[in-house]
LUMKOL-576240 format. One record per atom (N, C-alpha, C): x, y, z; residue number from 1. Coordinates in nm, 2 decimals. Layout:
! LUMKOL-576240
px: X py: Y pz: Z k: NUM
...
***
This chain:
! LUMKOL-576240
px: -19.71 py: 7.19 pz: -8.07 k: 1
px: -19.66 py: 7.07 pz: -8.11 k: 1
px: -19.76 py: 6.97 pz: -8.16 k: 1
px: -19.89 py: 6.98 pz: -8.07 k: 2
px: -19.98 py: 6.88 pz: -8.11 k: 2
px: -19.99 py: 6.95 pz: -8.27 k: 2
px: -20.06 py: 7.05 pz: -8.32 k: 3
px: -20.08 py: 7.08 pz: -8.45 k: 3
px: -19.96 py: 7.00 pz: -8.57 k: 3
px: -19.80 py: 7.04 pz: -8.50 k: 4
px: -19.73 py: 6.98 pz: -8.65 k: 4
px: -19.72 py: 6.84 pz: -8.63 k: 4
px: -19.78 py: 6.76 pz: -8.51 k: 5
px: -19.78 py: 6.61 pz: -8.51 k: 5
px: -19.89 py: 6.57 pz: -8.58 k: 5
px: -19.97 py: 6.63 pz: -8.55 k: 6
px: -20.16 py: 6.59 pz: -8.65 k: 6
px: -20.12 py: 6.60 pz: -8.80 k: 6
px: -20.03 py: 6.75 pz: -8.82 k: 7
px: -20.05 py: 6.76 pz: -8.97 k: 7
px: -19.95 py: 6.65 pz: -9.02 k: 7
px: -19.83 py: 6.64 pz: -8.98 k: 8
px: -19.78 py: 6.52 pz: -9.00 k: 8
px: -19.83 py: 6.34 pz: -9.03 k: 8
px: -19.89 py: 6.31 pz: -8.95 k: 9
px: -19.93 py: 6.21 pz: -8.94 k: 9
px: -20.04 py: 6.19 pz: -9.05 k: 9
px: -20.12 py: 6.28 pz: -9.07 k: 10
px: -20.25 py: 6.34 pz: -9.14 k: 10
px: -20.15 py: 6.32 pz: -9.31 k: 10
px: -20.01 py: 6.39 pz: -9.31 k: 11
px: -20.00 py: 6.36 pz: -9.44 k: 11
px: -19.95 py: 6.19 pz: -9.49 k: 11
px: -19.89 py: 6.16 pz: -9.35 k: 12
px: -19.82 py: 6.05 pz: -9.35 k: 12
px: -19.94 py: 5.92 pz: -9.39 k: 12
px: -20.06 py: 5.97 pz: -9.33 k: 13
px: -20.17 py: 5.86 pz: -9.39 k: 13
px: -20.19 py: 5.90 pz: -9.56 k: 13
px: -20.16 py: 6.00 pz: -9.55 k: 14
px: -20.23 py: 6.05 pz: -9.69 k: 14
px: -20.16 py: 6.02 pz: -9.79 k: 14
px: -20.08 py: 5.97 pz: -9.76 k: 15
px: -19.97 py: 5.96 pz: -9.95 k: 15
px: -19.98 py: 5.82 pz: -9.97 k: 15
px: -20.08 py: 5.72 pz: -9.89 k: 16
px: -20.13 py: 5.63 pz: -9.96 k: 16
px: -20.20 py: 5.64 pz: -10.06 k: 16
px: -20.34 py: 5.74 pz: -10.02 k: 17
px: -20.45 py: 5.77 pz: -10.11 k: 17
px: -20.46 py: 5.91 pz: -10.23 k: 17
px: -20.35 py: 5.96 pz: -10.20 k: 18
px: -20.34 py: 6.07 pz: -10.27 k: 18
px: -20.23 py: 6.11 pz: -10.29 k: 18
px: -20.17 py: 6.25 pz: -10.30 k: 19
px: -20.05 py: 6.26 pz: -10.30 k: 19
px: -19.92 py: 6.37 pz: -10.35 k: 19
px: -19.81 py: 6.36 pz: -10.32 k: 20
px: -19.74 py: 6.46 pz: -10.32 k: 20
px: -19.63 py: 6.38 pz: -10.41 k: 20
px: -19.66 py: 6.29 pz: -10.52 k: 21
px: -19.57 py: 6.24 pz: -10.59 k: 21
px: -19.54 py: 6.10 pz: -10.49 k: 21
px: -19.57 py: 6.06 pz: -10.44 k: 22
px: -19.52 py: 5.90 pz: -10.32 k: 22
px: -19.58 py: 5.84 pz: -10.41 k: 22
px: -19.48 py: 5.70 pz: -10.40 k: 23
px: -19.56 py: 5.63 pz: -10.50 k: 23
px: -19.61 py: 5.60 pz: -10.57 k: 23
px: -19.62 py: 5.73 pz: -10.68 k: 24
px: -19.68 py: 5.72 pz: -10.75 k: 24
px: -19.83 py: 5.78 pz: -10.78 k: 24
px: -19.84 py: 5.85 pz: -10.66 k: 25
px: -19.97 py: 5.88 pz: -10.61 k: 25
px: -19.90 py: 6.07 pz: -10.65 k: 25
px: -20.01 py: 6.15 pz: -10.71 k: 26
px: -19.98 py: 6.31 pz: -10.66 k: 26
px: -20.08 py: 6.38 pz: -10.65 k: 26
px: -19.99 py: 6.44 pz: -10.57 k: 27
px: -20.09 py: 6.58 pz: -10.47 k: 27
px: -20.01 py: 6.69 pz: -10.52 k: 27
px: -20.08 py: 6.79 pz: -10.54 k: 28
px: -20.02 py: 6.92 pz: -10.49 k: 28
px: -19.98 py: 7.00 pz: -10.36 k: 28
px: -19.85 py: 7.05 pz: -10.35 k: 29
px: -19.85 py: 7.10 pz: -10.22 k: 29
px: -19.94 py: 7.20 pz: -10.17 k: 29
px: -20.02 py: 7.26 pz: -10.26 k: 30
px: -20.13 py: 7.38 pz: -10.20 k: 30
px: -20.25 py: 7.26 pz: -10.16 k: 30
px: -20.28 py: 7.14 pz: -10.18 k: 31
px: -20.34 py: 7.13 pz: -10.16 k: 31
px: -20.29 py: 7.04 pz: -10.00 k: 31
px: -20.19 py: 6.98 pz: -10.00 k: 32
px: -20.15 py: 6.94 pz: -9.85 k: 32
px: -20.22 py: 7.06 pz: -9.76 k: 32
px: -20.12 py: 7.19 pz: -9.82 k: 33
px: -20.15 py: 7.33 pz: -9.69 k: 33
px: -20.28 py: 7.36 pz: -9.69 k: 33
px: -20.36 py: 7.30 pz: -9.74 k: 34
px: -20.51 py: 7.36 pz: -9.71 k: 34
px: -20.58 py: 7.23 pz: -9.68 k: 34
px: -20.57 py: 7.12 pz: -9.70 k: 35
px: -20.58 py: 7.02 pz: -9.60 k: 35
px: -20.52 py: 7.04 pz: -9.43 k: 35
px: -20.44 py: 7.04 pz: -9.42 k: 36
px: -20.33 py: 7.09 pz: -9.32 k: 36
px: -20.38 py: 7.23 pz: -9.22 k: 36
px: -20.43 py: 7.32 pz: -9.31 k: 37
px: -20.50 py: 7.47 pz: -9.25 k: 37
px: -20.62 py: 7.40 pz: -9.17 k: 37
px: -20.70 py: 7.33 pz: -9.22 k: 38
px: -20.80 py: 7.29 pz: -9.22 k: 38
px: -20.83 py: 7.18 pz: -9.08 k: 38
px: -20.73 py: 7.12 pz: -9.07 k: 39
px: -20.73 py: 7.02 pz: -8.93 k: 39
px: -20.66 py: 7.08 pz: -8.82 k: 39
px: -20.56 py: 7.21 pz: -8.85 k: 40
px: -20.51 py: 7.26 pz: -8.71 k: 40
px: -20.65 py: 7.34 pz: -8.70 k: 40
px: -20.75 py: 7.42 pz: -8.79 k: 41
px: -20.87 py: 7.49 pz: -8.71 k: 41
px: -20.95 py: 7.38 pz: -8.63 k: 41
px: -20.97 py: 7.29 pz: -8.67 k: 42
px: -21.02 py: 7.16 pz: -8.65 k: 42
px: -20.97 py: 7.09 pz: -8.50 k: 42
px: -20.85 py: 7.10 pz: -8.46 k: 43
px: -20.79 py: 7.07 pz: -8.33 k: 43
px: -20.80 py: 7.16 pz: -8.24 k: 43
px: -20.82 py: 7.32 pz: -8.30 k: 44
px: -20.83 py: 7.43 pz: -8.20 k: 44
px: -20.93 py: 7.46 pz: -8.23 k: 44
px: -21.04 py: 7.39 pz: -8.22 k: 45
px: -21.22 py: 7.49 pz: -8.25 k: 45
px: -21.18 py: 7.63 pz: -8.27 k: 45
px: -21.11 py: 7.67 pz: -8.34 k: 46
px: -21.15 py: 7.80 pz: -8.42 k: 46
px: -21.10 py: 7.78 pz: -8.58 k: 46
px: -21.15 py: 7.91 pz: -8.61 k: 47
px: -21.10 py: 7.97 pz: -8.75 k: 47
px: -21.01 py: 8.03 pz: -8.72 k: 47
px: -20.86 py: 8.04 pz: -8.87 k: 48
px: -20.76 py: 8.07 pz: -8.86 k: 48
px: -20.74 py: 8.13 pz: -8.94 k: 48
px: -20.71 py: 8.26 pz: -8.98 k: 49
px: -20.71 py: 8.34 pz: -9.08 k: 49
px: -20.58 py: 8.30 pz: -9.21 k: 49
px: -20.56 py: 8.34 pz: -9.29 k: 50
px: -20.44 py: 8.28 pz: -9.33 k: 50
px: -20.35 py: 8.38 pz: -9.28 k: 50
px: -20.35 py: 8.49 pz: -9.27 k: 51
px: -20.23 py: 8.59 pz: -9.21 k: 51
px: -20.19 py: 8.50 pz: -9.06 k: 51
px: -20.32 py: 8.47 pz: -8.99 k: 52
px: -20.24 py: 8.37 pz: -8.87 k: 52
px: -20.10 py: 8.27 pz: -8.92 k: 52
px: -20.20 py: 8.19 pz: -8.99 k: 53
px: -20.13 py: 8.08 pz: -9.02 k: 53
px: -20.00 py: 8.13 pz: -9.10 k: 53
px: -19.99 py: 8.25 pz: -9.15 k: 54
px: -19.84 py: 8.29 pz: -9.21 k: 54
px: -19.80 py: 8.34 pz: -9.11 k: 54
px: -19.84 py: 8.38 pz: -9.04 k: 55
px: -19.77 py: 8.44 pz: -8.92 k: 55
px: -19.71 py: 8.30 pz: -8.82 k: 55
px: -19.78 py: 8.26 pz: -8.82 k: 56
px: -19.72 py: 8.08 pz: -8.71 k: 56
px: -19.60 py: 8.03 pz: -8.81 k: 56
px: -19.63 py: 8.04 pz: -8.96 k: 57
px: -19.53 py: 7.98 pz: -9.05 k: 57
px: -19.38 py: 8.07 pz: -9.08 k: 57
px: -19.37 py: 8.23 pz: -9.03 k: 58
px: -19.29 py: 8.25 pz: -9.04 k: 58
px: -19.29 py: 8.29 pz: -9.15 k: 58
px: -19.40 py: 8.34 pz: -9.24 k: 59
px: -19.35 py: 8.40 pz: -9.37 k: 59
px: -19.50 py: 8.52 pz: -9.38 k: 59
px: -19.44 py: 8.53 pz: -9.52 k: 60
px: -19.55 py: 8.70 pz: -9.56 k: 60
px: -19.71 py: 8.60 pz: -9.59 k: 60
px: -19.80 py: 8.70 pz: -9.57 k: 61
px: -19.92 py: 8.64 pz: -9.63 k: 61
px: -19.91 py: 8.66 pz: -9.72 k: 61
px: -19.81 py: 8.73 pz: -9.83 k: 62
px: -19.81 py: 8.69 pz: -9.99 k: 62
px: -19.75 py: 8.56 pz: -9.99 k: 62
px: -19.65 py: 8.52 pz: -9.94 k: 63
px: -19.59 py: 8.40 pz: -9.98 k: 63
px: -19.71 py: 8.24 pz: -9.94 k: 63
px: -19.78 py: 8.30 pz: -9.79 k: 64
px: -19.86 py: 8.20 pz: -9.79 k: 64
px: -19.98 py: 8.18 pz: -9.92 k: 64
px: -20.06 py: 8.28 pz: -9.92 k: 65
px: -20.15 py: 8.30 pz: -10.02 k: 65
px: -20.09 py: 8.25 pz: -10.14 k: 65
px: -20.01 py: 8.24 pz: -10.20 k: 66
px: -19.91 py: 8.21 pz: -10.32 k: 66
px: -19.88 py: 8.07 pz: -10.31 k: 66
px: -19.82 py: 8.06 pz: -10.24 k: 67
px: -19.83 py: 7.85 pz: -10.20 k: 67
px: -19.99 py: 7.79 pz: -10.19 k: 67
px: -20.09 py: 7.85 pz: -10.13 k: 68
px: -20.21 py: 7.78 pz: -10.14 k: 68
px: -20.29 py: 7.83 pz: -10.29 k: 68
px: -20.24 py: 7.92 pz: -10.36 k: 69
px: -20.30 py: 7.95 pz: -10.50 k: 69
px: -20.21 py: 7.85 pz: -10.59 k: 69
px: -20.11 py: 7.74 pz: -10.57 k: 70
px: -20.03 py: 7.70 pz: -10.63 k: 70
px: -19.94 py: 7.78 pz: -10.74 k: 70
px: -19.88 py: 7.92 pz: -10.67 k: 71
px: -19.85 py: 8.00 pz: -10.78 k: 71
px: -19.72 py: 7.96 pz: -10.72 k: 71
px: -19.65 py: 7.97 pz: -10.62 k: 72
px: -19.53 py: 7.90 pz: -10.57 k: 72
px: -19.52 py: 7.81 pz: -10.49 k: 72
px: -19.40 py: 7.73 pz: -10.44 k: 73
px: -19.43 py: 7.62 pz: -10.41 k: 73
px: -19.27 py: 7.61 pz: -10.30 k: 73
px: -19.33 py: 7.59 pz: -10.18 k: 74
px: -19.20 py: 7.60 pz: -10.05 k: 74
px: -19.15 py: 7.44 pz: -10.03 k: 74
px: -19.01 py: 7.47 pz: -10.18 k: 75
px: -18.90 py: 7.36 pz: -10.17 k: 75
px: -18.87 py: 7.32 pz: -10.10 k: 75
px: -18.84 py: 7.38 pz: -9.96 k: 76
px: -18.79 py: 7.33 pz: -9.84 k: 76
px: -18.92 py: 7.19 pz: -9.80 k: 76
px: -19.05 py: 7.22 pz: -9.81 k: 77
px: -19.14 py: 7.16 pz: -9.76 k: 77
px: -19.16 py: 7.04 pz: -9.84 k: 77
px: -19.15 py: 7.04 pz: -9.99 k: 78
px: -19.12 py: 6.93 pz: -10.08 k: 78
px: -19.00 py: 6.80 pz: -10.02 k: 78
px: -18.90 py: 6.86 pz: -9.98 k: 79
px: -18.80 py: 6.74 pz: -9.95 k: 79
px: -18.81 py: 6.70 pz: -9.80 k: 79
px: -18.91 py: 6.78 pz: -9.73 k: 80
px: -18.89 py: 6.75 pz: -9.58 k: 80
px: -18.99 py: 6.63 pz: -9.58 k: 80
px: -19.13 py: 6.66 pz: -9.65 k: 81
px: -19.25 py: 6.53 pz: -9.69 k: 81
px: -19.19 py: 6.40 pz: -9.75 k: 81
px: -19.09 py: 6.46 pz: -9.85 k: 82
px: -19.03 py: 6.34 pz: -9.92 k: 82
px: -18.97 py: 6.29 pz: -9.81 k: 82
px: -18.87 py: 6.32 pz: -9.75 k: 83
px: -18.78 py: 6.24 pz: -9.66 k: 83
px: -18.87 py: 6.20 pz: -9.56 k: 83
px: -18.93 py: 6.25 pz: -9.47 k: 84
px: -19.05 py: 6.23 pz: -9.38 k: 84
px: -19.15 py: 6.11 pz: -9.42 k: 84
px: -19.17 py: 6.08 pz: -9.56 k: 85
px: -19.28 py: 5.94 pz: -9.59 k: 85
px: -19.20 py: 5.81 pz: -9.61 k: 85
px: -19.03 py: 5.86 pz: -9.59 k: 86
px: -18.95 py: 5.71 pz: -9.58 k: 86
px: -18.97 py: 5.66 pz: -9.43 k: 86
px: -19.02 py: 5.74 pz: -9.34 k: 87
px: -19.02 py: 5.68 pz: -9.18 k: 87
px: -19.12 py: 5.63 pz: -9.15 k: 87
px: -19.11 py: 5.58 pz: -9.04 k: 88
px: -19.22 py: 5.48 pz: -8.98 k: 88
px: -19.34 py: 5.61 pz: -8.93 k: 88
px: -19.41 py: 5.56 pz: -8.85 k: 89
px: -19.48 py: 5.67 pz: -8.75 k: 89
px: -19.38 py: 5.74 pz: -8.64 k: 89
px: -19.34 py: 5.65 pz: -8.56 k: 90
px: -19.26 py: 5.67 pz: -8.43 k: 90
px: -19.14 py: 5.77 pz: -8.47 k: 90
px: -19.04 py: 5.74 pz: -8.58 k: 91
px: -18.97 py: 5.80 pz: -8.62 k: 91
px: -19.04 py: 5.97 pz: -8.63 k: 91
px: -19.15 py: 5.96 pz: -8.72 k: 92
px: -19.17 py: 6.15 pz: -8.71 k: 92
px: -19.23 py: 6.19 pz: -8.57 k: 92
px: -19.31 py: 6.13 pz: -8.50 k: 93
px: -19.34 py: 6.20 pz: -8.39 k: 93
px: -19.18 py: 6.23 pz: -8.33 k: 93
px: -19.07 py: 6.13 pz: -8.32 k: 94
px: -18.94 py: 6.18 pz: -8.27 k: 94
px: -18.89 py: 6.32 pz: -8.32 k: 94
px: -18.90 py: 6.33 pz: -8.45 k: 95
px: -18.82 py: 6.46 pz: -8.51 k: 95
px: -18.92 py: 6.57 pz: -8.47 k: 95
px: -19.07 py: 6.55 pz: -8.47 k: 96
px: -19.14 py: 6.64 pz: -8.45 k: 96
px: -19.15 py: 6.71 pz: -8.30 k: 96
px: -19.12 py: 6.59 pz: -8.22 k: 97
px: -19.12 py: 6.66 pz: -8.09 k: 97
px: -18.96 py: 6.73 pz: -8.06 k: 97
px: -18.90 py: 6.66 pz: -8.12 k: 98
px: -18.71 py: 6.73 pz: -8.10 k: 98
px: -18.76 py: 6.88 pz: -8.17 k: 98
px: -18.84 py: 6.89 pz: -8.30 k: 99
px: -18.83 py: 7.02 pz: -8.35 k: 99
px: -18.92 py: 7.13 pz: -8.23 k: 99
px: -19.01 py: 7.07 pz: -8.24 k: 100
px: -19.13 py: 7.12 pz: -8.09 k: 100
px: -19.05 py: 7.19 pz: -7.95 k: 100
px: -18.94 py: 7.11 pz: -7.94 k: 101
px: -18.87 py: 7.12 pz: -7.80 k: 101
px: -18.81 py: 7.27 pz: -7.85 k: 101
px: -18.69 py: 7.24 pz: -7.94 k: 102
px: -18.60 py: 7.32 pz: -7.97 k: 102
px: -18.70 py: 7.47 pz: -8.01 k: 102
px: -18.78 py: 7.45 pz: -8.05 k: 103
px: -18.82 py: 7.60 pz: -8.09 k: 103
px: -18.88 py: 7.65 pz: -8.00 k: 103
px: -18.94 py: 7.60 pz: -7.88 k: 104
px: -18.99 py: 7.62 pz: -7.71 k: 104
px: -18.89 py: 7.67 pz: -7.66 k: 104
px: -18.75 py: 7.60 pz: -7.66 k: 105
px: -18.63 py: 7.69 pz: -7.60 k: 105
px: -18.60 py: 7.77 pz: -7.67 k: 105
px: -18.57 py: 7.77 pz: -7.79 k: 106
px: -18.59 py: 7.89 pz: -7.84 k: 106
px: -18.62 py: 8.01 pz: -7.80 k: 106
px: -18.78 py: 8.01 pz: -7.84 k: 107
px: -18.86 py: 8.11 pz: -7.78 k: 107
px: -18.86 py: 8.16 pz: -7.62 k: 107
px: -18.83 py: 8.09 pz: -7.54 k: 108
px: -18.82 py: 8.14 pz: -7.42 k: 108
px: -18.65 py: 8.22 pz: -7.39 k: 108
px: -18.60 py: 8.18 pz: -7.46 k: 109
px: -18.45 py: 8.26 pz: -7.50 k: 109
px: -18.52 py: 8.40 pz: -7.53 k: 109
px: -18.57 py: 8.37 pz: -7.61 k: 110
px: -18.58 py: 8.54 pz: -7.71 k: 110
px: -18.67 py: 8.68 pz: -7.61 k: 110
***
């Protein structure tokens, strides 16, 4: 959880100065996910391979490799940033830890 709260927060400062389209400001989203790769190794003193980090993300290391080459681009991730830079702070750490919870129970299910 701590990881998707840092990266959150991390973009939530970020679309002042740069950007994913906010404001008027744009980023690319390969470049969020490699900003983003870069502070979860950063929180856990290690290096992260990208097959890890597709593996944590639930998809192929082609599809990750392909979003950080900006050859595709994960739609779902576009509208969740969008809707996520209308909230305050407090508001995303809430959805973040509701999503943190639910996929904890989750996994202890499975």
């Amino acid at each position: 959880m701590v990881y998707i709260y840092t990266s959150l927060l991390y973009l939530k400062i970020f679309r002042y100065n740069t950007s994913i389209d906010i404001k008027g400001i744009n980023m690319k989203l390969s470049q969020i996910l490699k900003k983003t790769h870069t502070l979860i190794e950063s929180k856990e003193i290690q290096n992260i391979s990208q097959q890890e980090m597709a593996n944590r993300l639930g998809v192929s290391l082609r599809t990750y490799t392909e979003w950080l080459r900006d050859v595709n681009q994960p739609l779902a991730m576009r509208a969740i940033l969008d809707m996520l830079s209308q909230l305050n702070d407090d508001d995303i750490v809430r959805i973040v830890r509701t999503w943190e919870a639910r996929k904890s129970i989750s996994n202890v299910a499975e």
